[in-house]
C-alpha positions as CSV (number, residue, x, y, z in Angstrom):
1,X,-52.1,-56.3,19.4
2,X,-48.6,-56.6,17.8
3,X,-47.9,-60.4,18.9
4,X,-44.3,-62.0,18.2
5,X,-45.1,-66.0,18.2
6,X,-41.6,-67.8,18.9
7,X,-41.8,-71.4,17.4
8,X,-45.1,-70.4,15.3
9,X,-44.2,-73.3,12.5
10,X,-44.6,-76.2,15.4
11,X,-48.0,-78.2,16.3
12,X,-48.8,-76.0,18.9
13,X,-47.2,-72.6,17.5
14,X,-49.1,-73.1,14.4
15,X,-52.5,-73.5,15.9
16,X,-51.7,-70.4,17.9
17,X,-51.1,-68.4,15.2
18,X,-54.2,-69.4,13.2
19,X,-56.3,-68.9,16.1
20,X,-54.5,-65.5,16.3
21,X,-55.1,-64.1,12.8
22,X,-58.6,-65.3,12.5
23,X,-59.4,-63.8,15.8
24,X,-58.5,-60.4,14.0
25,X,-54.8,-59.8,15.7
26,X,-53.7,-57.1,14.1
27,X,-50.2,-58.2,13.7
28,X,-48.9,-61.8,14.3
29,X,-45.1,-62.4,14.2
30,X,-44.1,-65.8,13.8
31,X,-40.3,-66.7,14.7
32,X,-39.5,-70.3,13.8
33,X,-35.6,-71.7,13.6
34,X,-37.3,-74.3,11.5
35,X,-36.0,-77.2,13.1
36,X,-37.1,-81.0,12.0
37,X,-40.7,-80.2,13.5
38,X,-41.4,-77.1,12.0
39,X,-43.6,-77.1,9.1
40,X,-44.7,-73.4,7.3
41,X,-47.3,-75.8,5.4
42,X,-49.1,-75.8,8.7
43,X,-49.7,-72.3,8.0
44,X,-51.3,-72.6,4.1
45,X,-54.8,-70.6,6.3
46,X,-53.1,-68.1,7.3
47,X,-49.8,-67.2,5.0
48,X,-51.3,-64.7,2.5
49,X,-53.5,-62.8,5.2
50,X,-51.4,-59.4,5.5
51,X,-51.6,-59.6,9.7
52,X,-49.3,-62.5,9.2
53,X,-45.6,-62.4,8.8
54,X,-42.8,-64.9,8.8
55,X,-39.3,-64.9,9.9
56,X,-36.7,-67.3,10.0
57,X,-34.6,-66.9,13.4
58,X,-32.9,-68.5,16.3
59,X,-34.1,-67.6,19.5
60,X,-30.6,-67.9,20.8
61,X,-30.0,-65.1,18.5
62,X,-30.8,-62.4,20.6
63,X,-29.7,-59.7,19.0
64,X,-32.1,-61.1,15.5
65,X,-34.8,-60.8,17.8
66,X,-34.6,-57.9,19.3
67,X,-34.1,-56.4,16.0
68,X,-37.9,-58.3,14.9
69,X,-39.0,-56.9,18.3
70,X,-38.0,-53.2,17.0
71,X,-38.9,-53.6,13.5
72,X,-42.8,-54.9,14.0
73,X,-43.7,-53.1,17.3
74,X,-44.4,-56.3,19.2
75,X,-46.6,-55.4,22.0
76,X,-46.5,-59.0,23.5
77,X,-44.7,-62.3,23.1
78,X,-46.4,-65.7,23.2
79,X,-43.0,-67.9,23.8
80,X,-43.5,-71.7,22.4
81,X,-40.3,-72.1,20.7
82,X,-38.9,-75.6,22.2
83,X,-37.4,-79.3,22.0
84,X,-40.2,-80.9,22.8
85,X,-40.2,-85.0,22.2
86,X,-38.8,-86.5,25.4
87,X,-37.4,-89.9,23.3
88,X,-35.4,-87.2,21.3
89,X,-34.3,-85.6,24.5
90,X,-32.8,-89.2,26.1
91,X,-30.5,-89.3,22.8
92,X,-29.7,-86.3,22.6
93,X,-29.8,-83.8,26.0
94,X,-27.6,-81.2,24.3
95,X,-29.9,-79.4,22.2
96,X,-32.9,-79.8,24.9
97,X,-30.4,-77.6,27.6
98,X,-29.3,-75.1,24.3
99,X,-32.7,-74.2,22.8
100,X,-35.2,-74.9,25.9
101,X,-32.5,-73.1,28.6
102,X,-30.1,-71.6,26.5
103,X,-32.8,-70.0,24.0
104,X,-34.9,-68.7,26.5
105,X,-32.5,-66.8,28.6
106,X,-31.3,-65.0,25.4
107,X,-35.4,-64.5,24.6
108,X,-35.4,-63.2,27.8
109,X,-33.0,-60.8,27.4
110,X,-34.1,-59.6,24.3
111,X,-37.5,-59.2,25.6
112,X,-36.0,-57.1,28.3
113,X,-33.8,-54.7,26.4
114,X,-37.3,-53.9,24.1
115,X,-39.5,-53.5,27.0
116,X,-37.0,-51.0,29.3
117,X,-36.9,-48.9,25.3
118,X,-40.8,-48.3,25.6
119,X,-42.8,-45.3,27.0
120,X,-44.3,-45.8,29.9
121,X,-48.0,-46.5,28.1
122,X,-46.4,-49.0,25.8
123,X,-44.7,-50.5,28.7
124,X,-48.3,-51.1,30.5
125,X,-49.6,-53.1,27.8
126,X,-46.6,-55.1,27.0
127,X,-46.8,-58.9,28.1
128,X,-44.2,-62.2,28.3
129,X,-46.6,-65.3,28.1
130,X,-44.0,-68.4,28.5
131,X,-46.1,-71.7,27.1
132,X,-44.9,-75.1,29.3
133,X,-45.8,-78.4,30.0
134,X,-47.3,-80.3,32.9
135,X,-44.3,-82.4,32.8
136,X,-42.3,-79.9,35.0
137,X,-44.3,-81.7,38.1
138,X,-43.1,-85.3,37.3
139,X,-44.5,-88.1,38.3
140,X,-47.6,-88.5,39.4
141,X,-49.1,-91.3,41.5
142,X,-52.2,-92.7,40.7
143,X,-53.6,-92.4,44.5
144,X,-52.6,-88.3,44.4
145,X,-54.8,-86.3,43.1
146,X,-53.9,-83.9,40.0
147,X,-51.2,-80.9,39.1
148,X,-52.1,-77.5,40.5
149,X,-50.2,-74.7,40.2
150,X,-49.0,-75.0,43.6
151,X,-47.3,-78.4,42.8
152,X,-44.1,-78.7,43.7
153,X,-41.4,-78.8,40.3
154,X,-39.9,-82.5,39.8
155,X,-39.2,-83.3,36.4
156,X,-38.1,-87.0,35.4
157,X,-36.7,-86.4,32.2
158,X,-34.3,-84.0,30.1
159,X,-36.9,-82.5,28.6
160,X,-39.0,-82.0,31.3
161,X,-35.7,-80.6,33.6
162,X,-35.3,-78.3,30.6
163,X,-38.8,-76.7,30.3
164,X,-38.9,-76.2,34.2
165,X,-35.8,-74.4,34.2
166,X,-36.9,-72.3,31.1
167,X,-39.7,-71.6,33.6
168,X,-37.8,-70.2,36.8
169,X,-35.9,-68.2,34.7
170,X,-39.2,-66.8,33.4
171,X,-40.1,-66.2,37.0
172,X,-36.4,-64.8,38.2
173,X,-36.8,-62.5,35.1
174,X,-40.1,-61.4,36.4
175,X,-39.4,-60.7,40.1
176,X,-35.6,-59.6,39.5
177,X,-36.0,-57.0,36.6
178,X,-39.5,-56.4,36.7
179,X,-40.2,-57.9,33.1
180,X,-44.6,-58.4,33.3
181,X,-44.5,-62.0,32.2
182,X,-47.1,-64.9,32.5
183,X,-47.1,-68.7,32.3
184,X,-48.8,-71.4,31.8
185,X,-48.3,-75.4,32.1
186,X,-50.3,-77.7,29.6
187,X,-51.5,-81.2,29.2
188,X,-50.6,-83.6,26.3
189,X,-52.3,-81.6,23.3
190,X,-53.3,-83.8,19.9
191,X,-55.2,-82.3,17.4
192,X,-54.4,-81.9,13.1
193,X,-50.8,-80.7,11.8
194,X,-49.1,-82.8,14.7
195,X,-45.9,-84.5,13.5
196,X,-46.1,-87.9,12.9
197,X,-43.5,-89.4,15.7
198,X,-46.1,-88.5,18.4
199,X,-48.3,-90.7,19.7
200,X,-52.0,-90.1,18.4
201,X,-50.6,-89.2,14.6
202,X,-48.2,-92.4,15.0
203,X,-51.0,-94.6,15.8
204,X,-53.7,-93.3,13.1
205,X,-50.8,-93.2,10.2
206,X,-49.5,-97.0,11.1
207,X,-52.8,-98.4,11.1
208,X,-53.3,-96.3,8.0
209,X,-50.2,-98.3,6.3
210,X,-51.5,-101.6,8.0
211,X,-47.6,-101.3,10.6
212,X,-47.6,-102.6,14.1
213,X,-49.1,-100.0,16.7
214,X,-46.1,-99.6,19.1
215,X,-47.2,-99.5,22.8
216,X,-44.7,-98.9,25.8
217,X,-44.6,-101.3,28.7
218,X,-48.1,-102.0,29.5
219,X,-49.9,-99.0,28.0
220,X,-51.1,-98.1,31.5
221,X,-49.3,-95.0,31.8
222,X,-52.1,-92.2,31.8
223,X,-52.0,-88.6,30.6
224,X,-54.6,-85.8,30.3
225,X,-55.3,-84.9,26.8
226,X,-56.3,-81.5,25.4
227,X,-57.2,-80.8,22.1
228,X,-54.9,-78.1,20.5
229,X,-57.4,-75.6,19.3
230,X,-58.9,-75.4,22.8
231,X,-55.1,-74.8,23.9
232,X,-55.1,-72.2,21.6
233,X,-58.0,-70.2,22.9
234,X,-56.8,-70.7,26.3
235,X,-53.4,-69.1,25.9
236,X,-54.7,-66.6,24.3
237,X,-57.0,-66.3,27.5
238,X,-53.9,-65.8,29.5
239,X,-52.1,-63.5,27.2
240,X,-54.6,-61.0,26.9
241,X,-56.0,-61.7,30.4
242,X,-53.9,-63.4,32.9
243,X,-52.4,-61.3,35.9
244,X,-49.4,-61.0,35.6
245,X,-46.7,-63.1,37.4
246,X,-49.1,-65.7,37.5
247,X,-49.4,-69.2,36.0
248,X,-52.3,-71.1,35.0
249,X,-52.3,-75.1,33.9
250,X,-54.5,-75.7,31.0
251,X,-55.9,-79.2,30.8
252,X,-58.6,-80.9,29.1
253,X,-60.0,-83.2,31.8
254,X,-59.5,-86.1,29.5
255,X,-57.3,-88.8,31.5
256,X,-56.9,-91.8,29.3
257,X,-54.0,-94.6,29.5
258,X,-51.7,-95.0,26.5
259,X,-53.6,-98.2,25.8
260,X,-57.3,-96.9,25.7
261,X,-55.7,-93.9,23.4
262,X,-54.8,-96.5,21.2
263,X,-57.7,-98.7,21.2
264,X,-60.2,-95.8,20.7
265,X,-58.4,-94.7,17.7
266,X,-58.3,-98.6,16.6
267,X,-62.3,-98.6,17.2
268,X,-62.7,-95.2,15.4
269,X,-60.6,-96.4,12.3
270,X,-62.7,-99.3,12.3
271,X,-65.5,-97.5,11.5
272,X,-64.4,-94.9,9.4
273,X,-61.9,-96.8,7.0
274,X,-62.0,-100.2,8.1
275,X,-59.0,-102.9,6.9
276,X,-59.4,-104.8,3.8
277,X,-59.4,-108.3,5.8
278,X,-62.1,-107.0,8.0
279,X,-59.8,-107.5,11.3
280,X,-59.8,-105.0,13.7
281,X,-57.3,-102.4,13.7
282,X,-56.4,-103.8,17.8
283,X,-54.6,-106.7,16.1
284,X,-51.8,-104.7,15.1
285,X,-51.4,-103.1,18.5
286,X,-47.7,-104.6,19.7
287,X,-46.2,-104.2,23.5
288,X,-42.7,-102.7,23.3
289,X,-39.8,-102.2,25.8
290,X,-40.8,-99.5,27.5
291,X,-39.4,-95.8,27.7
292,X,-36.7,-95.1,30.3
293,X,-37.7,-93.0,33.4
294,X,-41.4,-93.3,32.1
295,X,-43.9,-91.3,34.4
296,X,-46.8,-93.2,35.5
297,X,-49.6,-90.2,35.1
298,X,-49.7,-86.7,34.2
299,X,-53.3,-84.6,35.4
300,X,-54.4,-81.6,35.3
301,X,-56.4,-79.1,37.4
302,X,-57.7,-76.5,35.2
303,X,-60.0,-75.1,37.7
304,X,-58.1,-72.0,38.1
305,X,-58.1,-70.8,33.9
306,X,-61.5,-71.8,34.1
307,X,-62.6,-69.7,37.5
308,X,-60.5,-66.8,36.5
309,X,-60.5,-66.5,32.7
310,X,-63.5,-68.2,31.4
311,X,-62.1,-71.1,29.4
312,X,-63.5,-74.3,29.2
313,X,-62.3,-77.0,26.7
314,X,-65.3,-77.0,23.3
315,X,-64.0,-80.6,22.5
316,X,-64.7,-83.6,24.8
317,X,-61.9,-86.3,24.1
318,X,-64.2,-88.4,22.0
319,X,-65.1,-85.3,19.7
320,X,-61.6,-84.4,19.2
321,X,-59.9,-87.7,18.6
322,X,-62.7,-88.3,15.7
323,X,-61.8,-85.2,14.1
324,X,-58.4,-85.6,14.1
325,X,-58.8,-89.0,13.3
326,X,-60.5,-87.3,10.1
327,X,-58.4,-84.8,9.3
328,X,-55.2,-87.3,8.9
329,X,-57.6,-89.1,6.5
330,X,-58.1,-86.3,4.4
331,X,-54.6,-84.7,4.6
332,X,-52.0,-86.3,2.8
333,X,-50.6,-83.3,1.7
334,X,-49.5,-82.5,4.8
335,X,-48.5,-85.8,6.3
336,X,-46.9,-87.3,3.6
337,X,-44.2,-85.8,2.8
338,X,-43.2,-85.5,6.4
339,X,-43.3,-89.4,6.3
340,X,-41.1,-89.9,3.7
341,X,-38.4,-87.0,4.3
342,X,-38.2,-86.1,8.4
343,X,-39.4,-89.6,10.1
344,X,-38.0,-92.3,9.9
345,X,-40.0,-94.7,12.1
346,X,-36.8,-95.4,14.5
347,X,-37.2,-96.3,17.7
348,X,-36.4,-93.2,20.2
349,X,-35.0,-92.4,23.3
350,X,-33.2,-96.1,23.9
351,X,-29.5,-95.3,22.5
352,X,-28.1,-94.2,26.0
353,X,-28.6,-97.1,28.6
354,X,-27.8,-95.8,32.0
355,X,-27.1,-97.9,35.0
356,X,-29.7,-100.8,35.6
């Protein structure tokens, strides 16, 4: 397969397109704007293998991508390219609506003029796969089960309002103009290469430099984690094969409050690299005001990827916070620089105070 990866230099992107070369794709594409969370470094593995290709575009340039589409014979497109931090999207809706609406409808439409050029063969084999979130479903309570596909749409934030109209139009695009597409919705993924403003990397590289461990509200706000290579395998599961016009969430069955995420990385640093005073690393956790229009709990119910498709998550929640735990440990390289020239530490998602 010919596969164009939109936003193939991001956390998630990047582990897609590793997984993708290494699983012998014959060509992978990645299309990356290279915005503040794009990092080609992430892609050292992979950059000489001749499968691999990168180039620089904006998915809101259709006509640039199209012209990729034409050029490298893309047989499918595996569509990650997004804004993606919801603090970021609070300060700053704009680019959220322009790149996660905007950029998709124009991706879209690109997509669409390629496909209706193909032969009828080509046409068969072509596929759409449009990567979410779980956060498209809102708030969940704590007495109500978990996310299915069937869940109603009821996003709380910016971000989340952004990604689940970037998904109807997926579906309008589908059932309109007959484009073969799938989806599917995820749940929080951690894992190496993930920029540090998130919350796992946050937490491993301020204990690392001995800063406060910031903590919203409580900490009891609980979301289902995933590891990222396991995402990876799974969408390309659902690319290769999903039905299509179907969706399919992808969890890790890994619930967890914000509070036990951070204390089990607190335990596992103590173990692995612990503090010069011999504290704990749960003394430096510190409560902080938390985020507005903060959802409660985010699960998954991965039951139908896993009936259909096969997948099952290789990494338990333990095994996969350890390892990354390890690999931030062992890559400076990576991290470093990112520390020192695209985050800044500030505080997120507080500079627009609505009404109380």
């Amino acid at each position: 397969m010919r596969i164009l990866v939109t936003g193939g230099a991001g956390f998630i992107g990047s582990a897609v397109c590793r997984h993708l070369i290494e699983s012998g794709a014959k060509r992978v594409v990645n299309v990356d704007k290279l915005t503040y969370a794009g990092n080609l470094r992430s892609l050292s593995a992979v950059e000489i293998n001749p499968a691999y290709v990168f180039r620089e575009a904006d998915i809101c340039d259709d006509q640039s991508i199209l012209s990729i589409m034409r050029a490298e014979r893309i047989n499918c497109v595996m569509h990650l390219a997004a804004e993606s931090h919801v603090d970021r999207s609070i300060d700053g809706p704009g680019v959220f609506i322009e790149t996660n609406v905007v950029g998709t409808f124009r991706l879209l439409n690109a997509a669409l003029t390629y496909w209706g050029e193909l032969d009828s063969a080509q046409k068969e084999h072509f596929r759409f796969h449009h990567i979410s979130t779980d956060e498209v479903f809102g708030d969940l309570p704590f007495d109500q089960g978990i996310f299915t596909e069937e869940t109603p749409y009821a996003p709380s934030s910016p971000y989340s309002a952004s990604k689940a109209a970037s998904d109807h139009l997926v579906r309008a695009w589908h059932k309109t103009y007959g484009l073969p597409v799938v989806l599917s919705n995820c749940s929080n993924n951690y894992g190496p290469y993930h920029f540090p403003e998130k919350l796992i990397p946050l937490v491993i590289l301020n204990a690392v430099y001995e800063k406060p461990l910031p903590v919203y509200g409580s900490g009891a706000n609980v979301r289902d984690w995933l590891y990222v290579e396991d995402h990876a395998r799974a969408l390309a599961l659902v690319l290769t094969k999903g039905a299509i016009g179907e969706s399919y969430n992808i969890g890790g069955r890994a619930e967890r409050t914000n509070l036990s995420v951070v204390e089990n990385i607190c335990d596992i640093l103590d173990v692995k690299r612990p503090r010069a005073n011999g504290q704990s690393y749960r003394e430096l956790i510190s409560f902080v005001a938390d985020r507005p229009g903060h959802d409660k709990r985010y699960a998954i119910d991965a039951s139908k990827i896993e009936r259909e498709l096969g997948w099952i998550p290789q990494e338990s929640f333990e095994s996969g916070l350890s390892k990354t735990i390890d690999w931030y440990i062992d890559n400076e390289w990576w991290w470093g620089p990112l520390r020192q020239e695209r985050y800044t530490g500030e505080r997120l998602g507080v500079s627009r105070k609505g009404l109380p």
